[in-house]
C-alpha positions as CSV (number, residue, x, y, z in Angstrom):
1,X,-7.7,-12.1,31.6
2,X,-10.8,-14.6,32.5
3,X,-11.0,-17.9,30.3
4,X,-14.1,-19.6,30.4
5,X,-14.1,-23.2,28.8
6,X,-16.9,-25.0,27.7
7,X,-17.9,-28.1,25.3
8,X,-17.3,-26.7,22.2
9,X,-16.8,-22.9,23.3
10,X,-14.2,-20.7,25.0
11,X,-14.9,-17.7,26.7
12,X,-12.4,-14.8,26.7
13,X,-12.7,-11.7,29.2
14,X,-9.8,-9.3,28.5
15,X,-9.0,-6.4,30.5
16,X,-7.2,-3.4,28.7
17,X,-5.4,-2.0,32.1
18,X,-3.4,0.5,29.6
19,X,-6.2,2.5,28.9
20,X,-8.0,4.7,32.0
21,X,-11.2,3.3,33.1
22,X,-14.3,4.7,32.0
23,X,-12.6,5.5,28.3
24,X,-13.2,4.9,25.0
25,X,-15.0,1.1,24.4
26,X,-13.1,-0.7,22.0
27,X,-14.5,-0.8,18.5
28,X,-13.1,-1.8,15.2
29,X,-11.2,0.6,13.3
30,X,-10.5,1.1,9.6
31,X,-7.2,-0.2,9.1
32,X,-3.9,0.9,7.0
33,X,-0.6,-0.9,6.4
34,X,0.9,1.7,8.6
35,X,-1.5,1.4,11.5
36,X,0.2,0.6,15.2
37,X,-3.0,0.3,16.7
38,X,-6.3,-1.4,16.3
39,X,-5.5,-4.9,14.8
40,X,-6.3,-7.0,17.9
41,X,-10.5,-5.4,18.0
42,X,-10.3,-6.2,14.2
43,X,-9.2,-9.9,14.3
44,X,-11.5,-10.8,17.4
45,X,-14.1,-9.2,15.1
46,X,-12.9,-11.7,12.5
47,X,-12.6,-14.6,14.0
48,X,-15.1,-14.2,17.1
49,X,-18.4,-15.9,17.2
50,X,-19.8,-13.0,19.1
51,X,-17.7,-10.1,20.9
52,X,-19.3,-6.9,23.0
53,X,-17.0,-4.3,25.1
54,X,-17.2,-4.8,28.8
55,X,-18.9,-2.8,31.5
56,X,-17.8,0.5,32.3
57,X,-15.8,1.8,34.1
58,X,-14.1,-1.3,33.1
59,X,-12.6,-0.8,29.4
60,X,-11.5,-4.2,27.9
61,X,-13.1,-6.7,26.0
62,X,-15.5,-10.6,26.2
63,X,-15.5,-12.8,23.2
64,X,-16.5,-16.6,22.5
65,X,-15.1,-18.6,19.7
66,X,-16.4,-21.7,19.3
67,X,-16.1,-25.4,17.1
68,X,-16.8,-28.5,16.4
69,X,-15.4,-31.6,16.2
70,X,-15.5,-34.0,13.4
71,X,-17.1,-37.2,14.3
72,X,-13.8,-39.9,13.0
73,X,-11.3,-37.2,14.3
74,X,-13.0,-36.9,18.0
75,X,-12.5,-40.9,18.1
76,X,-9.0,-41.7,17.3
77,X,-5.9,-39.8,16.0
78,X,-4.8,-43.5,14.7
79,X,-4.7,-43.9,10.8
80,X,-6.9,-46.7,10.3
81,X,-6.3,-49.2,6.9
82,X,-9.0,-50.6,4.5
């Protein structure tokens, strides 16, 4: 795993070293209450800014999430009084 942080963006490079190289690139799956695989493609597809398999014969994935910061909360976690 390769994290990359920037302002306001992280970069995650995961390797999937249980699956040979050169196999199937991860994609998202329909899923079922029953399913025991799949979930993690599905939730980085969710959540993920922007998400690609990597390279072959590498199998694994990159994805960046990314946020902002609200202005009063970025200066002080103090409660301020009126």
């Amino acid at each position: 795993m390769t994290i990359r942080l920037a302002r306001g963006r992280v970069t995650v490079e995961v390797d999937d070293e249980g699956c040979p190289a050169g196999g199937t690139p991860p994609f998202v799956r329909p899923l079922t209450p029953m399913a025991q695989h799949g979930r993690g493609i599905a939730l980085i597809d969710h959540f993920a800014d922007t998400w690609s398999p990597l390279t072959r014969p590498r199998t694994g994935v990159t994805f960046t999430l990314s946020w902002h910061t609200h202005p009063t909360t970025a200066r002080s976690s103090t409660p301020q009084t009126a």
